[in-house]
N, C-alpha and C positions, 0 to 999 in steps of 0.2 A: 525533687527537692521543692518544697514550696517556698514562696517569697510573698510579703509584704503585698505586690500586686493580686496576689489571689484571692484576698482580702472581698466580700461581696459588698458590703457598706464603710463608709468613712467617718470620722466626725463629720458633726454640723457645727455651722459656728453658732455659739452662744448655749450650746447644749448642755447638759451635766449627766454624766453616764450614774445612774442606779443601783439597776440588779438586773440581773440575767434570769427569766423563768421559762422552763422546757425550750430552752435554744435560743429563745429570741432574747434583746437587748431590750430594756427598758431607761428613756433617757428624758429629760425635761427641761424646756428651754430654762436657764440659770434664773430667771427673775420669778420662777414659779419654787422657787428650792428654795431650803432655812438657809440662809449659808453658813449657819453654827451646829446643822445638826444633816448630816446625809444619810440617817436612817430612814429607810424604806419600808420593808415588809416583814412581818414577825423580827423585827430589831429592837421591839420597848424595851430589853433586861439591857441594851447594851448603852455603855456608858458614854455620851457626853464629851467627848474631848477636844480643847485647843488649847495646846499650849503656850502658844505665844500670849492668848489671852491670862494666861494660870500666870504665866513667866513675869508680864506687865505688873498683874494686883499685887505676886507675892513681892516685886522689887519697887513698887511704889509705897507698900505696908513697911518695907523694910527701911526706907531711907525716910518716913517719917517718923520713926520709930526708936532709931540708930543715928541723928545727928551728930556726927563727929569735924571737929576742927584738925587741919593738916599742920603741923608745926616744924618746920627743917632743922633737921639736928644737927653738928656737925660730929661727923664723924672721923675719925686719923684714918690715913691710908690704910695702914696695914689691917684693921679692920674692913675698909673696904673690899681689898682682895681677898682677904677671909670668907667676908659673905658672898661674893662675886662666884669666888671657888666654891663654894654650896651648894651655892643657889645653882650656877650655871656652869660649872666644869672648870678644868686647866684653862683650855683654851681660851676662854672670855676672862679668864682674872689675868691670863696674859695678855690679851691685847687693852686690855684698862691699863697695865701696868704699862706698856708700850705709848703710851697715850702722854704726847708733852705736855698735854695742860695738866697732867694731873699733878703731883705733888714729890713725884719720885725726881731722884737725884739723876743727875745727865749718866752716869753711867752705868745707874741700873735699868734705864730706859733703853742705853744702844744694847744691853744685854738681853732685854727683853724683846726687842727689835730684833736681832739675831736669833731668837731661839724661837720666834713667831716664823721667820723664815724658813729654819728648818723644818718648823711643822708645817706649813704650805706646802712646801718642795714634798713632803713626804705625802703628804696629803692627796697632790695630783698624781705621783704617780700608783699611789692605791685608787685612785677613781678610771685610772686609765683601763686596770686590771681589773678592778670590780667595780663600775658605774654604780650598780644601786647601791653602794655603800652611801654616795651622794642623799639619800633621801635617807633622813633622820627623823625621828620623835614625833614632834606629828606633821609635818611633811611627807610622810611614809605613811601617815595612817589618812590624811587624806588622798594622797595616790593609788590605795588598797583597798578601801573601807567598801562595804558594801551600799552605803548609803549616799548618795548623790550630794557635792558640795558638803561635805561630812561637814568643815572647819566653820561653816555658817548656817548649817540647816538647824533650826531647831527643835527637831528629831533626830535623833542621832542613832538609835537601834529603838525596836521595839519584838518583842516575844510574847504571844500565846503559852499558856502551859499546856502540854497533852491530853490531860485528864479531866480537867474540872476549867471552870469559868473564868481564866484570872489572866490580865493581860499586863505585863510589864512594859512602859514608855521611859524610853531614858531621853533627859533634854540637854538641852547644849547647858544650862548651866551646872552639870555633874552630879545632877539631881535623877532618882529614878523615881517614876509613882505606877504603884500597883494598883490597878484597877479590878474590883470584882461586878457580878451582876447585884451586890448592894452600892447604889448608885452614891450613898450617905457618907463611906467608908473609902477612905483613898489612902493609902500608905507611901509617905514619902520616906525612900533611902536617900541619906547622904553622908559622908563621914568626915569628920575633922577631925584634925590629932594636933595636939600643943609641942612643936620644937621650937621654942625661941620665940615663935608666934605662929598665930594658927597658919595650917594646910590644908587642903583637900588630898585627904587620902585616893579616894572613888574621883581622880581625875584623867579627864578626856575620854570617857565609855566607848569600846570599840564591838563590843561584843554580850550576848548576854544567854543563858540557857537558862529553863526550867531542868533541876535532876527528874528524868524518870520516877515515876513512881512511889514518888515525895511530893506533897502538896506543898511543901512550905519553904525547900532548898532555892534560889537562883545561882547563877553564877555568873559573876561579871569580868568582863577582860576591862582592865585599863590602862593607862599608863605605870602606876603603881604596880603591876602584875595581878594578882586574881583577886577578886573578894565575894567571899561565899555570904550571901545570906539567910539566915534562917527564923522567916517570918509566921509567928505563932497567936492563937487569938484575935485573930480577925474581926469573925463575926460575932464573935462574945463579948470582947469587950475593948478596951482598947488595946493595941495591936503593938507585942511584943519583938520586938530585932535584935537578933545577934549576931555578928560577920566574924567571920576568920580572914584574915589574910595569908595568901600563900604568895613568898616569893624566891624567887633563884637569882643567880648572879649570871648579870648579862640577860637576860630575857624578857624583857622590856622593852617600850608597849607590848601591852600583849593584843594582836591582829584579831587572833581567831580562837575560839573557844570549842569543844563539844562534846556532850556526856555520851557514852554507847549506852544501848538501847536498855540496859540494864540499871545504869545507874550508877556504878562502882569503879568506873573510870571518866578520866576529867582529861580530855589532849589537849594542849597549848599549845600558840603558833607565836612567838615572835617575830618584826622585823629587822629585829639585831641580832638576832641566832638561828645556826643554822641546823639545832637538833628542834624534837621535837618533842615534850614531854608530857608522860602518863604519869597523873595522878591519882592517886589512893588519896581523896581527902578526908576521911576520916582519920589517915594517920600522919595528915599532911607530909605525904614522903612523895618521890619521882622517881622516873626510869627516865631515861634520855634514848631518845632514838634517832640515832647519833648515824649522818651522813654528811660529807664535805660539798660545800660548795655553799650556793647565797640562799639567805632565810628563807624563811615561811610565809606566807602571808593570807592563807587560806584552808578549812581543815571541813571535812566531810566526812562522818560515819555512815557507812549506809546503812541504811532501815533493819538489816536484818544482824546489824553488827558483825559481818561478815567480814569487812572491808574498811579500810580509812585513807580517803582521800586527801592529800597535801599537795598543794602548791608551794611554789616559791616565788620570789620578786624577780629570777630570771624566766628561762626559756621552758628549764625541767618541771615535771611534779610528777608525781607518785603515789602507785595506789600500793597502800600496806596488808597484807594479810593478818588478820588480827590475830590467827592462834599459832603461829612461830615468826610473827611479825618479819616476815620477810618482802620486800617492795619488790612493785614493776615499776620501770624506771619509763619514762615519755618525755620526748623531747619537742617543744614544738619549734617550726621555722623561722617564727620570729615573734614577740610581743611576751605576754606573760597571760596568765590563767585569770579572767575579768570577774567572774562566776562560774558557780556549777550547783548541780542539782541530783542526789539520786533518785531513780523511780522505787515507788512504793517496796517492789522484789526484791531489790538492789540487784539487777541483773544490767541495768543502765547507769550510764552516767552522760549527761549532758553538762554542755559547757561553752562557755563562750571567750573569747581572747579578747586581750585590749587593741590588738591590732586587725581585728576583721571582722566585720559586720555579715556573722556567719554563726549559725548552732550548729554543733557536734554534737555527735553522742557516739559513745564509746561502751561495746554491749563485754560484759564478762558473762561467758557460758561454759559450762563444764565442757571436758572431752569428749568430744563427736566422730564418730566413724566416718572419715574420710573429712575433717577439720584440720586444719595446719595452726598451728599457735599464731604463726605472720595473720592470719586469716580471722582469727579470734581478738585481734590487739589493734583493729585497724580502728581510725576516729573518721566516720562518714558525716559528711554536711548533709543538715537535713530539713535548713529553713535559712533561706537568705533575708537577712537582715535590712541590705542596702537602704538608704535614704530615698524616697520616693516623692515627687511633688504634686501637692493634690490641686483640684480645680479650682481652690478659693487661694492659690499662690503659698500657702502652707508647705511646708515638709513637716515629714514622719518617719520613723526609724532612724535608720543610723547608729552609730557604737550601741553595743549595748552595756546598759549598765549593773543591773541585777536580773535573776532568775529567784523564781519563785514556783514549787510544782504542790500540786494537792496530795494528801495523802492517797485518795481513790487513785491519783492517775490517770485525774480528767482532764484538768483544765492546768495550765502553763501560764504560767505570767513573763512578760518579758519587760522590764522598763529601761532607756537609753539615756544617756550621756547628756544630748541637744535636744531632746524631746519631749514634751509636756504630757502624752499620750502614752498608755500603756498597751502593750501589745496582749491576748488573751488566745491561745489557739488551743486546741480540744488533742487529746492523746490518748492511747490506747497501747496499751502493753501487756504482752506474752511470752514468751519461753524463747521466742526464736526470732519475734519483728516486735519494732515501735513506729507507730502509726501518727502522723500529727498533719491536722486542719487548721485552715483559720477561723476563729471563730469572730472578735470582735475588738475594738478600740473602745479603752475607757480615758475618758476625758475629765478634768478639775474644772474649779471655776478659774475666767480669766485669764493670766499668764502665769499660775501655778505648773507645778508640776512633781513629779511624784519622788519623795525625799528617799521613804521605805517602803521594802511591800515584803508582803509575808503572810502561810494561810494560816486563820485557824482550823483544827483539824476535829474534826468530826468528835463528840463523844455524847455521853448517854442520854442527854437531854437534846442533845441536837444531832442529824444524820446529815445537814448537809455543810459545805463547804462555803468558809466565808472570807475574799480574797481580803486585807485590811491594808488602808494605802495611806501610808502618812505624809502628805501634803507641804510642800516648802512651806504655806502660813501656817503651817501649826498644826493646820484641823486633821483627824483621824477620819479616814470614812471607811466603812461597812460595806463591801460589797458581795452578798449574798448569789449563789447559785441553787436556783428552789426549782 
């Protein structure tokens, strides 16, 4: 098992990690770097990005634009609790209503007083029996989310499509923009809908796919449940959008999203439900994949659509067979499922817990002569994690936060919880072993550190792999392996 110590080089302080060519690391002391632009080498088609910079001009354009006076209206109680109930559930119009100053009569306040109590008392003892019932809305999806500091980072997901040049950025204000290699041309999705007064439909993004082998499909997870887009005319002229919304009852936020490798099916993960659903969205219809115990909160096809990974918010998750959809069921000893990653084959699956500063990998191999099933189903530590302290009084490692692997099955990203440093180790996989080195530390400027990471994957114009690390201030950077 390798660890963090085997590591041959560390940061330097003041460095900015680059690109990576034939093995070696290339890195530049920070005051030699744009620091609005971390492109390196054959990076001129790629776009430009900070959003926090994009976030500032469009919200200072907007409030010079849009001066409005606040005016306090009074409103009668019973509309209060109307909108109260709306806006924010039973529970919150009860305890307004339980509230002396407000305008209710003495005895419908000790009644609401008493019927608050009941739901408390009821309350604790479901959190006694199911804990993670406790983490709701987005308290659940920043506890789960793949992105570090989800509920303030202002990148909140981003996706490469498979095919072609197009990289979607969702930001904290419920905004997504599409990015192509025409630098001129940027597509912002965002949706409002008029109840009473506007809403954001497309709110709190947790999640986002390109469909297979559709240039112009996304799919978004969010609070609201799914919203499919369907972006047409790009580079013709101006750039046509249409979304569907798909939703079900009870399964909301949605955690996790992902299309199999085909295109024709859409799984959903919530952290309020505990089936799992396949979607036909063409005919916006569902199957439920229906097991007892507590939600979802993480969904993996593997590459070869063989297989579908799920976790949940406890100890279990589950790999599903996709053609009589039958699960293997794994229990681990304590924490919950932090990331996972399949290799290129789908013959692996790595993974990490929220409770151990430890990578597994969990190989599925057909029936072998003189193979035991126990023996095929075991999960082997194969990189220790632990927090390590370097010579300049620094630590590194520790929890880990996300996994990110390349299409080839070279290069592994790992990034952490407490770490501003991304971990980078080299892989290798066959039929019957996976092989992993270390290969190097990539570093931000300053006290940044790494919000999202994810590859783009190789396609016709390009043969190599480009790790892309979206940055707590915003900035996007390019981190190429040539």
């Amino acid at each position: 098992m390798v660890s963090l110590r085997d590591f041959s080089s560390f940061p330097k302080p003041g460095e900015i990690s680059l690109y990576e060519k034939d093995g070696q690391l290339c890195s530049l002391p920070a005051a030699e770097v744009d620091l609005t632009n971390f492109a390196a080498i054959n990076l001129s088609a790629y776009p430009e990005i900070n959003i926090s910079r994009e976030l500032h001009s469009h919200a200072t354009t907007s409030h010079d634009e849009n001066k409005t006076v606040l005016i306090q209206v009074y409103e009668p109680l019973i509309k209060q609790l109307t909108r109260t109930f709306i806006e924010n559930g039973f529970e919150a119009a009860l305890e307004k209503a339980a509230n002396p100053e407000s305008e209710t009569n003495t005895v419908a306040v000790s009644i609401a007083r008493f019927v608050l109590r009941v739901v408390n008392i009821c309350k604790t003892v479901q959190y006694y029996y199911h804990p993670y019932r406790k983490d709701r809305g987005i308290f659940s999806i920043s506890k789960f989310a793949q992105t570090r500091d989800w509920s303030r980072s202002f990148i909140r997901v981003m996706r490469w499509h498979p095919n072609i040049f197009k990289l979607a950025v969702a930001a904290c204000d419920d905004s997504i923009r599409v990015y192509t290699d025409e630098k001129s041309t940027v597509v912002v999705l965002k949706v409002w809908l008029m109840h009473g007064k506007w809403n954001i439909l497309q709110k709190c993004i947790t999640s986002m796919e390109w469909r297979p082998l559709s240039h112009n499909e996304l799919a978004v997870g969010c609070e609201n449940g799914i919203i499919i887009w369907n972006i047409t005319n790009v580079r013709t002229g101006k750039p046509i959008t249409r979304y569907v919304n798909l939703t079900h009852r009870n399964h909301s936020p949605i955690i996790s999203l992902e299309w199999d490798k085909a295109g024709m099916m859409l799984a959903s993960a919530s952290t309020s439900d505990s089936d799992i659903l396949i979607w036909c969205p063409d005919s916006q219809r569902n199957d439920p994949l229906k097991r007892v115990g507590p939600p979802s909160s993480l969904l993996k096809f593997s590459p070869d659509g063989e297989r579908l990974f799920t976790s949940t918010v406890g100890s279990v998750f589950r790999v599903w067979n996709t053609h009589d959809w039958l699960p293997e069921r794994w229990t681990l000893p304590n924490g919950t499922i932090q990331s996972a990653a399949w290799s290129p084959c789908g013959g692996y699956l790595l993974f990490v817990t929220s409770e151990e500063p430890i990578l597994y990998s969990l190989q599925f191999i057909e029936q072998q002569l003189f193979a035991t099933a126990s023996l095929a189903k075991q999960a082997l530590p194969i990189a220790d994690l632990s927090k390590i302290e370097l010579s300049n009084q620094s630590d590194i490692g520790g929890q880990p936060q996300s996994l990110a692997w390349d299409s080839k099955g070279q290069h592994l990203a790992i990034s952490f919880k407490d770490c501003s440093s991304i971990a980078l180790f080299l892989t290798s996989v066959n039929k019957n072993m996976i092989n992993i080195a270390p290969d190097c530390f990539i570093v931000g400027i300053g006290t940044t550190f790494p919000s999202y990471i994810c590859f783009q994957e190789p396609y016709k114009d390009s043969s190599h792999s480009v790790l892309t690390i979206g940055w707590s201030s915003g900035v996007v950077q390019y981190f190429p392996f040539v």
